[in-house]
N, CA, C and O atoms as a Tripos MOL2 file, in Angstrom:
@<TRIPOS>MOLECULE
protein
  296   295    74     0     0
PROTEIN
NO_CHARGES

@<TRIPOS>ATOM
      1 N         142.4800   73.9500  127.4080 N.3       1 UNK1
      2 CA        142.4680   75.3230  127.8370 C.3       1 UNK1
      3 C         141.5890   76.1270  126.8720 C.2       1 UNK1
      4 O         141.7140   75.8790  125.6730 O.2       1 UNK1
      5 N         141.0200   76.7350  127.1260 N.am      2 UNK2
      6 CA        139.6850   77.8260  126.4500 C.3       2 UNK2
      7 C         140.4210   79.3600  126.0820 C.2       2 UNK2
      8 O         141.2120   80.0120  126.7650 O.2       2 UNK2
      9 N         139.9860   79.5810  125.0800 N.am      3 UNK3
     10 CA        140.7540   81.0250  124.7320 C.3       3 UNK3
     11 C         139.7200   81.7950  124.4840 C.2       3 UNK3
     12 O         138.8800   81.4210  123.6650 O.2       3 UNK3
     13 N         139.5520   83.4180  125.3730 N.am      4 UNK4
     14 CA        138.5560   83.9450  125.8770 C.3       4 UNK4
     15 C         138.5940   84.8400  124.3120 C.2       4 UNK4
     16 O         139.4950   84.5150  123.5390 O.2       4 UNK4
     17 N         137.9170   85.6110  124.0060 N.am      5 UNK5
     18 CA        137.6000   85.9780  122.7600 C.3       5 UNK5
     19 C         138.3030   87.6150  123.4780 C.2       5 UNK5
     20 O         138.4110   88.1070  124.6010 O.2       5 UNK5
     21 N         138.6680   88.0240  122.0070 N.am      6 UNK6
     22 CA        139.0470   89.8140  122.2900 C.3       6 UNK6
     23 C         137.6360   90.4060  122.8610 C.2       6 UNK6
     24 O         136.5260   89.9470  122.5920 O.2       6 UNK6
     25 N         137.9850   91.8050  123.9200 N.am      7 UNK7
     26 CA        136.3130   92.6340  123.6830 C.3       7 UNK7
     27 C         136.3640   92.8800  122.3120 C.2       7 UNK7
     28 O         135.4520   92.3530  121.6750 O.2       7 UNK7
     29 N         137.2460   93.5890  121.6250 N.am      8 UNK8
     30 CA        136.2940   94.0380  120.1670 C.3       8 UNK8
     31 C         135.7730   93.1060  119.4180 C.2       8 UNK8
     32 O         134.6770   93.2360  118.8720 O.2       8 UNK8
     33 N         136.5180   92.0600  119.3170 N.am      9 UNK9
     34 CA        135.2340   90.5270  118.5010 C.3       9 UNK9
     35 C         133.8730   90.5980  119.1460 C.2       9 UNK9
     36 O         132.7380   90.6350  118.6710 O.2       9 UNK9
     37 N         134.4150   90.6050  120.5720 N.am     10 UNK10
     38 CA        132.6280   90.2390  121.1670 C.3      10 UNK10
     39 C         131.9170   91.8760  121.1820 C.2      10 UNK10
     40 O         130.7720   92.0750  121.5880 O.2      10 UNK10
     41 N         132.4830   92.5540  120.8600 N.am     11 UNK11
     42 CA        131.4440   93.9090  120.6700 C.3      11 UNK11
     43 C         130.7450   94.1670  118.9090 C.2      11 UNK11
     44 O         129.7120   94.6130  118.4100 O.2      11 UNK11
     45 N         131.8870   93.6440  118.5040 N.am     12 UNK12
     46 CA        131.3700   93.1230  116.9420 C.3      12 UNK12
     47 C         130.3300   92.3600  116.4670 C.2      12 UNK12
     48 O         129.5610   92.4900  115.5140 O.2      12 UNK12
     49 N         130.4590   91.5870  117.2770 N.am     13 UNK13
     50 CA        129.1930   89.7980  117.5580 C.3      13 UNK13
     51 C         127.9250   90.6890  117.9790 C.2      13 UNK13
     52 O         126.8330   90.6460  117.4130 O.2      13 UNK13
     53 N         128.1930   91.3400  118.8520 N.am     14 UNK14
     54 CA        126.7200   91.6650  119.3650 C.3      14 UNK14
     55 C         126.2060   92.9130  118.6860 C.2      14 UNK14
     56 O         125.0430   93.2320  118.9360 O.2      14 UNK14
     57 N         127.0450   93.8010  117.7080 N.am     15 UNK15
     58 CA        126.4150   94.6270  117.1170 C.3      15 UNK15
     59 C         125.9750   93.9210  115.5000 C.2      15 UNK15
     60 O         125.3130   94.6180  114.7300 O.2      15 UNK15
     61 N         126.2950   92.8710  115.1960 N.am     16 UNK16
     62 CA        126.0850   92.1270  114.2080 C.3      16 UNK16
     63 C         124.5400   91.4340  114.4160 C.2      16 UNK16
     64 O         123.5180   91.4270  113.7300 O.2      16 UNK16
     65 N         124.8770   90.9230  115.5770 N.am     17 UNK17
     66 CA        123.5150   90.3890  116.1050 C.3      17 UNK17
     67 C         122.2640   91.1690  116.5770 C.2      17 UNK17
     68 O         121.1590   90.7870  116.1920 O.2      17 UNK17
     69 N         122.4000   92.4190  117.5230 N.am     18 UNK18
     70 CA        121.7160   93.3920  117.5240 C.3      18 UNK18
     71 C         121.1440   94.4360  116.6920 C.2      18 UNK18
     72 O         119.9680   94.6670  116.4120 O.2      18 UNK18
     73 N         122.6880   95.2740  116.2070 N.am     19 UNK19
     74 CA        122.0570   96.5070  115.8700 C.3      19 UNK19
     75 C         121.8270   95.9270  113.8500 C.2      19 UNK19
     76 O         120.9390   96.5070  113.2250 O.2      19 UNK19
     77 N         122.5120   95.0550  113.2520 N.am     20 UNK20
     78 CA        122.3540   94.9970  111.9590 C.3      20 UNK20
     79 C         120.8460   94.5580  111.6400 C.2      20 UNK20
     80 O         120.4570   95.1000  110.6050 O.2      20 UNK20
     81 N         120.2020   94.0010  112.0420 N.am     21 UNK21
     82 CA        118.7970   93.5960  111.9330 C.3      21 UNK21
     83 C         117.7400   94.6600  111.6200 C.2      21 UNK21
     84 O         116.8670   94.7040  110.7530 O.2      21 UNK21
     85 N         118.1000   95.5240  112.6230 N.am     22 UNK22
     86 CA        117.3220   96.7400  113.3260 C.3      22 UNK22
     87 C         117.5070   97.6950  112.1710 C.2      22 UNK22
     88 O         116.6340   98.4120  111.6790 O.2      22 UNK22
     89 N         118.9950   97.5820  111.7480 N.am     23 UNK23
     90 CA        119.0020   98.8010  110.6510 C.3      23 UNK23
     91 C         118.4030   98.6540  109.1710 C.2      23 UNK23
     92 O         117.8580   99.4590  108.4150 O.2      23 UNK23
     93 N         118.7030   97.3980  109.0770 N.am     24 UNK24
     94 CA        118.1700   96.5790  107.9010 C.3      24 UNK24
     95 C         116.7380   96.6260  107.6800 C.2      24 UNK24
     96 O         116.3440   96.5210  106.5180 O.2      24 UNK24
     97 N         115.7210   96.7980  108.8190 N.am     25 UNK25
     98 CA        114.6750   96.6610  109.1110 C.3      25 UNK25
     99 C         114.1920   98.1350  108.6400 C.2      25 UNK25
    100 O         113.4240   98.3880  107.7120 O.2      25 UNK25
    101 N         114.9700   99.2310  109.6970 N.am     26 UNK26
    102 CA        115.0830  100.5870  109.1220 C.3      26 UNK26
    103 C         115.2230  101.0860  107.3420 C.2      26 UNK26
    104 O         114.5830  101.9410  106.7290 O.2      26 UNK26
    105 N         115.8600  100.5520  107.0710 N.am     27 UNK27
    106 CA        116.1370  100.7590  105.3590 C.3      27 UNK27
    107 C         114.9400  100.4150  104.5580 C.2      27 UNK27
    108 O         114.4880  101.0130  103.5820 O.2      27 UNK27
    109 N         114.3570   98.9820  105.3420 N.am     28 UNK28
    110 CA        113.4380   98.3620  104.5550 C.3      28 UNK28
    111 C         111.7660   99.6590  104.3310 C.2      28 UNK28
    112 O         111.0310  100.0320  103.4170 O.2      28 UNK28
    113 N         111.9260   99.8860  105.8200 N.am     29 UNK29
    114 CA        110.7840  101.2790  105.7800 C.3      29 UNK29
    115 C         111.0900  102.4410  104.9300 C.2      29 UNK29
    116 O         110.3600  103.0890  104.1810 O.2      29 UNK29
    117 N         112.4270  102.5630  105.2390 N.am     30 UNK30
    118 CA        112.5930  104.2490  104.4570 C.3      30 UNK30
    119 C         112.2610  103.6300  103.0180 C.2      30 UNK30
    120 O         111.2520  104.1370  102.5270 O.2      30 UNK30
    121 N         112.8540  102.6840  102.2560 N.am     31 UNK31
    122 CA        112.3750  102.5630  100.6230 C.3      31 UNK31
    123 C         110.9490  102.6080  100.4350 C.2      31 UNK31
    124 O         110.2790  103.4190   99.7950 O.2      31 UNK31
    125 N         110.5690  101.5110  101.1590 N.am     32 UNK32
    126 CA        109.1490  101.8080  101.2780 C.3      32 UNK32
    127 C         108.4290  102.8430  101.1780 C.2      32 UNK32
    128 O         107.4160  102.8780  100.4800 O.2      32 UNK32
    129 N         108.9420  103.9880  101.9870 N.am     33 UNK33
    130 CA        108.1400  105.3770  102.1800 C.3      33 UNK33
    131 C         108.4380  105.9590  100.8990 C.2      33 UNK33
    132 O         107.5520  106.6430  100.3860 O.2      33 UNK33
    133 N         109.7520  105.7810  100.1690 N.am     34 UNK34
    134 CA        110.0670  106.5690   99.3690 C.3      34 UNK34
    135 C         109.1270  106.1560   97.7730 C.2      34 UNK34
    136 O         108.8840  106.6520   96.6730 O.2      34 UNK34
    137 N         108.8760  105.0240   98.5090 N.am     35 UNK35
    138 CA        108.3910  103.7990   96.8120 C.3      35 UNK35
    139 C         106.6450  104.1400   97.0760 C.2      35 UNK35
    140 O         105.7620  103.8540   96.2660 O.2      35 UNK35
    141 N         106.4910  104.6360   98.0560 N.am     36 UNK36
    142 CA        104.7120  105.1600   98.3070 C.3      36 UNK36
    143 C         104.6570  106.6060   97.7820 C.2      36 UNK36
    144 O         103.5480  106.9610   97.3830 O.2      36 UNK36
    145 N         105.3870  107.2610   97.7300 N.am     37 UNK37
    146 CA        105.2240  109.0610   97.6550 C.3      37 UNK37
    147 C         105.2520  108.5540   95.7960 C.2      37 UNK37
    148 O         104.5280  109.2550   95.0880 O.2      37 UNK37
    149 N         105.9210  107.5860   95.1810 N.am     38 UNK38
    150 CA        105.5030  107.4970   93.7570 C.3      38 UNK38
    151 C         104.7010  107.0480   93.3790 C.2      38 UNK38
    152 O         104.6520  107.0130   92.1500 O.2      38 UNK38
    153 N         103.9270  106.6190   93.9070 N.am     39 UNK39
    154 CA        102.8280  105.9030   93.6000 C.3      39 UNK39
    155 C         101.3440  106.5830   94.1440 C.2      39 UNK39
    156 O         100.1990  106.3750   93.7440 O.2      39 UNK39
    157 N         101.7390  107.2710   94.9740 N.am     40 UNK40
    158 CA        100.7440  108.0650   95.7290 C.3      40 UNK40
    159 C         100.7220  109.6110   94.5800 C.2      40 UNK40
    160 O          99.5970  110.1100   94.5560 O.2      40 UNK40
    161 N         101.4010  110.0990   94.0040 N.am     41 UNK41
    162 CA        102.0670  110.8000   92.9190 C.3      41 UNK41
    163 C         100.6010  111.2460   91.9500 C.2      41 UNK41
    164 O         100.3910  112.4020   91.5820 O.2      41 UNK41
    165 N          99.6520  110.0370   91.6380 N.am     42 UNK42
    166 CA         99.4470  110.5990   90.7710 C.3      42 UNK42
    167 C          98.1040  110.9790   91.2360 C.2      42 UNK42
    168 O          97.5940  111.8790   90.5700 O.2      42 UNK42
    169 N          97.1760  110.3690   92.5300 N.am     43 UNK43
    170 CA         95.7890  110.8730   93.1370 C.3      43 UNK43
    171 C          96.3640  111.9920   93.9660 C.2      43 UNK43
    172 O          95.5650  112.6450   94.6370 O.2      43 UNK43
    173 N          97.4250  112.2470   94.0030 N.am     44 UNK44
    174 CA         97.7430  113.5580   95.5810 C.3      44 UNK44
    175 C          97.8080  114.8510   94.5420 C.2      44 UNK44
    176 O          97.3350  115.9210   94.9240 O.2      44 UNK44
    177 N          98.3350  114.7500   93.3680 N.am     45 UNK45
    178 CA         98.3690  116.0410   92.8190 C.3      45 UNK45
    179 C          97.0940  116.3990   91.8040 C.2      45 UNK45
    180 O          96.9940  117.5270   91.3200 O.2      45 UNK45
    181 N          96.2030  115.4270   91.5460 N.am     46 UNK46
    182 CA         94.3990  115.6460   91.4580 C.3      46 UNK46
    183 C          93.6740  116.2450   92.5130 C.2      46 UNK46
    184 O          92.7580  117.0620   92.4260 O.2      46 UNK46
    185 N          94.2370  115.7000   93.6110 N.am     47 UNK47
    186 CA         92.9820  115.8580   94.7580 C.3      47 UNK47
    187 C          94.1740  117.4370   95.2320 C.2      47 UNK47
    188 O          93.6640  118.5310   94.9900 O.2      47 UNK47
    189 N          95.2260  117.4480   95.6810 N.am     48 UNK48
    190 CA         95.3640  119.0280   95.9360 C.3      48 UNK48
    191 C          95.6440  119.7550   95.0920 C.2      48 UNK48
    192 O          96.2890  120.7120   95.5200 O.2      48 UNK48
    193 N          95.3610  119.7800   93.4390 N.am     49 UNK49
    194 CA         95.6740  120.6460   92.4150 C.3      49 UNK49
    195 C          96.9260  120.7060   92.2690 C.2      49 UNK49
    196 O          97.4570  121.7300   91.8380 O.2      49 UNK49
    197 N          97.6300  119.5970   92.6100 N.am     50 UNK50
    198 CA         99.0710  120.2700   92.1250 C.3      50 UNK50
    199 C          99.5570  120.1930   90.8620 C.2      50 UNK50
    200 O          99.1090  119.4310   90.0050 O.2      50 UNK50
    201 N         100.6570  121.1200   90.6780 N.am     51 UNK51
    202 CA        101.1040  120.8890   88.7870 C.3      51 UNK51
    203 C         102.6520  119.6880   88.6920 C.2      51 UNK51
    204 O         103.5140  119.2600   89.4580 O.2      51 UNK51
    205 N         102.3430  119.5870   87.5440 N.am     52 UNK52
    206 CA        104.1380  119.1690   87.9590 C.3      52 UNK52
    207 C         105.0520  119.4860   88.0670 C.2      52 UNK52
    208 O         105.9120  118.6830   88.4290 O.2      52 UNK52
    209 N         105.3220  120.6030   87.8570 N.am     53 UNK53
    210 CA        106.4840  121.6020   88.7270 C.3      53 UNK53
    211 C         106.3970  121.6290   90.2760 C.2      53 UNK53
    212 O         107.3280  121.3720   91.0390 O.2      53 UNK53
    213 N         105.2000  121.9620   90.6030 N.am     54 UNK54
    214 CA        105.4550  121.9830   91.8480 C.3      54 UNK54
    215 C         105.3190  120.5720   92.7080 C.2      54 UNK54
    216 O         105.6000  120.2850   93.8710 O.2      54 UNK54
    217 N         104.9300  120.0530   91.9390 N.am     55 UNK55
    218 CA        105.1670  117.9790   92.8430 C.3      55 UNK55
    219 C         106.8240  117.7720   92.8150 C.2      55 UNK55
    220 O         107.3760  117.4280   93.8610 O.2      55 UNK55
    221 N         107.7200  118.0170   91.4330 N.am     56 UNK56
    222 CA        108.7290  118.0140   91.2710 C.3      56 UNK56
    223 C         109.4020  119.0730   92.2680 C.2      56 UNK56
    224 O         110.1810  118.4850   93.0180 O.2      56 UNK56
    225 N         109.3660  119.9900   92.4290 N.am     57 UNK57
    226 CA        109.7980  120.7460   93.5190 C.3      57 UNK57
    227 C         109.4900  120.0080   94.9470 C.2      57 UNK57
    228 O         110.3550  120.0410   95.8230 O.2      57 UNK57
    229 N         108.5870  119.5250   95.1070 N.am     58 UNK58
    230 CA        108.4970  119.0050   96.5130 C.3      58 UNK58
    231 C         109.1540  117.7680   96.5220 C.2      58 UNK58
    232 O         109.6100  117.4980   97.6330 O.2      58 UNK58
    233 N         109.3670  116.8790   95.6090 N.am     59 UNK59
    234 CA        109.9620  115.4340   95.3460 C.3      59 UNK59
    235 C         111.4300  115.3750   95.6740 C.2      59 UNK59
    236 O         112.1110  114.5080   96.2210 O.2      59 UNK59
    237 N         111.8140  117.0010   94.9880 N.am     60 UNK60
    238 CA        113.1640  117.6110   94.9660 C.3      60 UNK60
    239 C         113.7900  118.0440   96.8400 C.2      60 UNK60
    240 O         114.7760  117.9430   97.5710 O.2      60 UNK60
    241 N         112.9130  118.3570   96.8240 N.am     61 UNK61
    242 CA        113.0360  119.1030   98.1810 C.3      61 UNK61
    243 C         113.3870  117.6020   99.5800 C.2      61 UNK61
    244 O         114.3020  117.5010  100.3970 O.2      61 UNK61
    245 N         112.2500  116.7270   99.3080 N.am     62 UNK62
    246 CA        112.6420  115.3330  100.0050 C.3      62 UNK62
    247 C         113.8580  114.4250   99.8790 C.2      62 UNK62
    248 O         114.4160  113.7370  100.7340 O.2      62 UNK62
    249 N         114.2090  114.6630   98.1490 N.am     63 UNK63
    250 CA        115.2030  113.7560   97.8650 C.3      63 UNK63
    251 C         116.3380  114.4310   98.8370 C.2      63 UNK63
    252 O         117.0530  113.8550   99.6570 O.2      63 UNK63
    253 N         116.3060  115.4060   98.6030 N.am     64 UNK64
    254 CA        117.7080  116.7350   99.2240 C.3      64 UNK64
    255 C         117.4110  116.5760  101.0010 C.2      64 UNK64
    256 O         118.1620  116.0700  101.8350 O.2      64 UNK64
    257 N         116.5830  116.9570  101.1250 N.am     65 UNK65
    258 CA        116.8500  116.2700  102.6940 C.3      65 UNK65
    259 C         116.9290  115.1290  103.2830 C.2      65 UNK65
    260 O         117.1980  114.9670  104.4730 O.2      65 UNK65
    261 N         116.6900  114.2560  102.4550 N.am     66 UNK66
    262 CA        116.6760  112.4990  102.9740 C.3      66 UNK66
    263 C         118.1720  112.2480  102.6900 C.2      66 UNK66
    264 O         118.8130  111.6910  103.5820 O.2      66 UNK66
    265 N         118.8170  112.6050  101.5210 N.am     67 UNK67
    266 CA        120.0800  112.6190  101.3520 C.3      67 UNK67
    267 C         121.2010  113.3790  102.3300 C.2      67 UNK67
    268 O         122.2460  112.8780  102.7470 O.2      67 UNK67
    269 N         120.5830  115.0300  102.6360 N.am     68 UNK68
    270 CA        121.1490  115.5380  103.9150 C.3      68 UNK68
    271 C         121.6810  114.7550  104.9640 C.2      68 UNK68
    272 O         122.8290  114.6780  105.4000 O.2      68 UNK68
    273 N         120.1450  113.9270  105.4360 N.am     69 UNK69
    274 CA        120.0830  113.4950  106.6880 C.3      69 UNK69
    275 C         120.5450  111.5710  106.7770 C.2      69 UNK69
    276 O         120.6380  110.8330  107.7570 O.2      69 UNK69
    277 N         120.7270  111.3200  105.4150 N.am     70 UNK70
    278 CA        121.5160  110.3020  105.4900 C.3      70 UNK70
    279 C         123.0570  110.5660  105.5180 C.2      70 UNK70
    280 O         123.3780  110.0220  106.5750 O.2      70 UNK70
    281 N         124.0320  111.0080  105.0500 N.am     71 UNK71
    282 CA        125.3810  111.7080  105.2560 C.3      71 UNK71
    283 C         125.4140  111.2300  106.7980 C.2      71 UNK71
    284 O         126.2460  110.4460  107.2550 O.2      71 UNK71
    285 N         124.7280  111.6270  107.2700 N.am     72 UNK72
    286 CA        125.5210  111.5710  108.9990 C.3      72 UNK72
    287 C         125.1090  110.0480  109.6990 C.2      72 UNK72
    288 O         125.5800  109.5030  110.6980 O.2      72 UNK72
    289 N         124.2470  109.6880  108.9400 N.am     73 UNK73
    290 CA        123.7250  107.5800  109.8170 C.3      73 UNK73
    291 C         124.2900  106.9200  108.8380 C.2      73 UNK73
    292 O         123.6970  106.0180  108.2460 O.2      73 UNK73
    293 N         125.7940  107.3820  108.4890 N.am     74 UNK74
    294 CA        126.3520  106.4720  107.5830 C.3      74 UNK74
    295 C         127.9040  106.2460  108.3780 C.2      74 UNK74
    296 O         128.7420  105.4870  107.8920 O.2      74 UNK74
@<TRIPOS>BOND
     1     1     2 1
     2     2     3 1
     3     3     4 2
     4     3     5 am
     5     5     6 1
     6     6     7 1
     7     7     8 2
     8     7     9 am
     9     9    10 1
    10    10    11 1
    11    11    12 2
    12    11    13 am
    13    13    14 1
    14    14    15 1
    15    15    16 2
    16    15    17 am
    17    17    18 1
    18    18    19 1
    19    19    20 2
    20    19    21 am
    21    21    22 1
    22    22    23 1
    23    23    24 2
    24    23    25 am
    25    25    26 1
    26    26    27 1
    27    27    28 2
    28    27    29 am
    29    29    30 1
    30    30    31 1
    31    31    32 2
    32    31    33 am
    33    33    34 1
    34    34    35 1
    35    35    36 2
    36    35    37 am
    37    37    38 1
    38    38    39 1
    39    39    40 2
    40    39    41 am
    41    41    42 1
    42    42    43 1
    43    43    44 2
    44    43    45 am
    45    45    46 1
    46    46    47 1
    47    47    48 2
    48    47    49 am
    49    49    50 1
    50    50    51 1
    51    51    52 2
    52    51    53 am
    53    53    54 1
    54    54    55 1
    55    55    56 2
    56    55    57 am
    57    57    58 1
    58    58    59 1
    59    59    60 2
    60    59    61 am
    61    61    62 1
    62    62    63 1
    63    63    64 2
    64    63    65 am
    65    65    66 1
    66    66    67 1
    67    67    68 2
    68    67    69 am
    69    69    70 1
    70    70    71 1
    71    71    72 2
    72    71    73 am
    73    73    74 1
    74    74    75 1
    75    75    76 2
    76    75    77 am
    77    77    78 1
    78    78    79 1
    79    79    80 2
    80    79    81 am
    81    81    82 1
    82    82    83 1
    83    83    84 2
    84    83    85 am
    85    85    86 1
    86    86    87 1
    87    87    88 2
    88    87    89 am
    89    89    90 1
    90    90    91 1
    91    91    92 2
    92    91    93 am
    93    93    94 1
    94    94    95 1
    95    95    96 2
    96    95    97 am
    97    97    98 1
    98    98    99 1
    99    99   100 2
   100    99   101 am
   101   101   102 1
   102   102   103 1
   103   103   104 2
   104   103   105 am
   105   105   106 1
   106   106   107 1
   107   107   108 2
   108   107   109 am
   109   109   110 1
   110   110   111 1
   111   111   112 2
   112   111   113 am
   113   113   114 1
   114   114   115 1
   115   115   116 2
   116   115   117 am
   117   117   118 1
   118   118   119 1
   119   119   120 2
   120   119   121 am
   121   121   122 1
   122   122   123 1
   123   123   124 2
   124   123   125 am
   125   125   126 1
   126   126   127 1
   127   127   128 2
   128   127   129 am
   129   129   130 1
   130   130   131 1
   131   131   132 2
   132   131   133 am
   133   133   134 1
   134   134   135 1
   135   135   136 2
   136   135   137 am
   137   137   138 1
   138   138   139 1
   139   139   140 2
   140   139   141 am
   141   141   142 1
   142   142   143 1
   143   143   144 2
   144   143   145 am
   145   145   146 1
   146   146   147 1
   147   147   148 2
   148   147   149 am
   149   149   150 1
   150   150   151 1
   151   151   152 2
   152   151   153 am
   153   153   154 1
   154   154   155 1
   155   155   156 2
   156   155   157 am
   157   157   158 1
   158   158   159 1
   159   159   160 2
   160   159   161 am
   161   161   162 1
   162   162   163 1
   163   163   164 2
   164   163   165 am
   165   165   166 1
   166   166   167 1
   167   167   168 2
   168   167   169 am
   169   169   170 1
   170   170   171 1
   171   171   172 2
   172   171   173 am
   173   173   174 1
   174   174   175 1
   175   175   176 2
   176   175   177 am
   177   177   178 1
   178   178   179 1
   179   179   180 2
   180   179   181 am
   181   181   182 1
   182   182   183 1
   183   183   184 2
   184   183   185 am
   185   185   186 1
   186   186   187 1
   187   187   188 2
   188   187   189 am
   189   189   190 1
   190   190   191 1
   191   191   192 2
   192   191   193 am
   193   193   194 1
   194   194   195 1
   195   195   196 2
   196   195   197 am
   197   197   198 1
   198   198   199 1
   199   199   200 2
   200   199   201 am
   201   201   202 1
   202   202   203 1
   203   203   204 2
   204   203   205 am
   205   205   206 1
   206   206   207 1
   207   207   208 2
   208   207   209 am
   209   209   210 1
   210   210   211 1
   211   211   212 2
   212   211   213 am
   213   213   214 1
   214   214   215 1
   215   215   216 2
   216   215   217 am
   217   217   218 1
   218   218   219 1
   219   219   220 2
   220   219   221 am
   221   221   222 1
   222   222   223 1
   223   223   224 2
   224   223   225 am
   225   225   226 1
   226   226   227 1
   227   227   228 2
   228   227   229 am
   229   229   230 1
   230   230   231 1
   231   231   232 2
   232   231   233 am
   233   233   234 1
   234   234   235 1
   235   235   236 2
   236   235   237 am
   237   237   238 1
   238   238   239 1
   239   239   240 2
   240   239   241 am
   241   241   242 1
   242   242   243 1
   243   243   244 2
   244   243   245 am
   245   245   246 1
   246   246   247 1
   247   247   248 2
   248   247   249 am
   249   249   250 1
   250   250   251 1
   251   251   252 2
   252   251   253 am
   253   253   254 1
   254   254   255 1
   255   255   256 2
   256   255   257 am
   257   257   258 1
   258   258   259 1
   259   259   260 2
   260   259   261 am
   261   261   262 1
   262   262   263 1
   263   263   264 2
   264   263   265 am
   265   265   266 1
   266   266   267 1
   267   267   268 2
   268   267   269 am
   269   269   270 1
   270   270   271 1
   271   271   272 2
   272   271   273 am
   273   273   274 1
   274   274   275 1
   275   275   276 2
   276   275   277 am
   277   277   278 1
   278   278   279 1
   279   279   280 2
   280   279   281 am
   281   281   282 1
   282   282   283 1
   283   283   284 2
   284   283   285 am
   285   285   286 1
   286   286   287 1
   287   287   288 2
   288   287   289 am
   289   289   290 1
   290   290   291 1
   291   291   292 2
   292   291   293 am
   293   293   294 1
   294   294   295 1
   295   295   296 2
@<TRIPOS>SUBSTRUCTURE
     1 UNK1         2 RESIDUE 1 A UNK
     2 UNK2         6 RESIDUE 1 A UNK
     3 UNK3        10 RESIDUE 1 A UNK
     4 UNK4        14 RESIDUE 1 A UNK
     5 UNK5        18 RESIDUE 1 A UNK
     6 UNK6        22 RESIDUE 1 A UNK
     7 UNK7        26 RESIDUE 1 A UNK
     8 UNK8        30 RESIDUE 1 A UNK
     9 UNK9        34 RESIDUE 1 A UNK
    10 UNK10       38 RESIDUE 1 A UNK
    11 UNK11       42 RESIDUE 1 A UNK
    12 UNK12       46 RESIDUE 1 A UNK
    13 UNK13       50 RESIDUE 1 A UNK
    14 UNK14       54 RESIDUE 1 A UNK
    15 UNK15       58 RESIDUE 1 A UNK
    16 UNK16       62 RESIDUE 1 A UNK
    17 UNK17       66 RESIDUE 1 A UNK
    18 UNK18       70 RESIDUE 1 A UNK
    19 UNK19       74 RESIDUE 1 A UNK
    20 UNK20       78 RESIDUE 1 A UNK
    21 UNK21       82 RESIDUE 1 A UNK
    22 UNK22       86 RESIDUE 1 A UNK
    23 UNK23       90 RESIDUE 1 A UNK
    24 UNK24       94 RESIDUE 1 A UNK
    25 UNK25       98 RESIDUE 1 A UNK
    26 UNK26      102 RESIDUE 1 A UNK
    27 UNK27      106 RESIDUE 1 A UNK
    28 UNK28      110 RESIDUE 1 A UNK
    29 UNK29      114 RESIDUE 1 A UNK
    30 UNK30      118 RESIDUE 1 A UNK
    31 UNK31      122 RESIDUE 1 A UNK
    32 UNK32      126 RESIDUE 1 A UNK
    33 UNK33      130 RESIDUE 1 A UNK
    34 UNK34      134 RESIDUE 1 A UNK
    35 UNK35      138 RESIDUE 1 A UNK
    36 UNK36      142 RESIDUE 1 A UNK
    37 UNK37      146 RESIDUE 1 A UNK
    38 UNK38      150 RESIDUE 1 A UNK
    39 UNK39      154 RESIDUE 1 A UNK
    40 UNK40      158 RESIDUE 1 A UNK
    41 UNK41      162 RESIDUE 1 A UNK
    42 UNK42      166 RESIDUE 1 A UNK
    43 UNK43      170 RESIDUE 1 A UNK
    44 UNK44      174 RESIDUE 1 A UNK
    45 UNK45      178 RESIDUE 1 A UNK
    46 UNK46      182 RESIDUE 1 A UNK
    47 UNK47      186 RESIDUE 1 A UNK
    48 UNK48      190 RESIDUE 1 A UNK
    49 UNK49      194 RESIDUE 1 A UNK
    50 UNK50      198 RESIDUE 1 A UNK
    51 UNK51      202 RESIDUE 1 A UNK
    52 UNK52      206 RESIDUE 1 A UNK
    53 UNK53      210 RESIDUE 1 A UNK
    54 UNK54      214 RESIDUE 1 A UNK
    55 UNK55      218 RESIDUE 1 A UNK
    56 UNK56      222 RESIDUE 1 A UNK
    57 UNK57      226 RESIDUE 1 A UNK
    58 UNK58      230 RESIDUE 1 A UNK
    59 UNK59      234 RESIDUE 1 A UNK
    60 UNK60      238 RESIDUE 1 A UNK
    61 UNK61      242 RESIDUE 1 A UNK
    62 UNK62      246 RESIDUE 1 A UNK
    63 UNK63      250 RESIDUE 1 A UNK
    64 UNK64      254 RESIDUE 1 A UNK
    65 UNK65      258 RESIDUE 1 A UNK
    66 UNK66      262 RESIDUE 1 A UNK
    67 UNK67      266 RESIDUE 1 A UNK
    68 UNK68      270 RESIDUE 1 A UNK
    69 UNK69      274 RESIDUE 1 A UNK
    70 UNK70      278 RESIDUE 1 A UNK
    71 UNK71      282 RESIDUE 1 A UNK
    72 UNK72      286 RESIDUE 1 A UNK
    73 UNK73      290 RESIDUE 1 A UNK
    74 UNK74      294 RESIDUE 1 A UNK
């Protein structure tokens, strides 16, 4: 005799299989983006005059909304 699986196991299975990849994949870009704006850091504030106050203010300003807008895709 075969024993049919709960729905929530099999809704588990397929968000394990589906959506974890996808997000993982997602994370892998956002560091990325975040690991380019430092490195990009030091020709972006030559070429548009910026000082370091105001790179730090804008660095500030990203960290605070990336953090915002993570709170809620958690």
């Amino acid at each position: 005799m075969t024993e049919t699986a709960h729905p929530s196991q099999t809704a588990l299975a397929a968000v394990r299989r589906r959506l974890i990849p996808f997000l993982f994949l997602l994370y892998v870009v956002a560091d990325l983006d975040r690991v380019n704006v430092g490195f990009a850091a030091h020709e972006m504030n030559r070429d548009l005059g910026l000082s370091a106050a105001v790179y730090g203010l804008g660095s500030g300003i990203f960290f605070v909304s990336d953090t915002l807008f993570e709170i809620p895709a958690t």
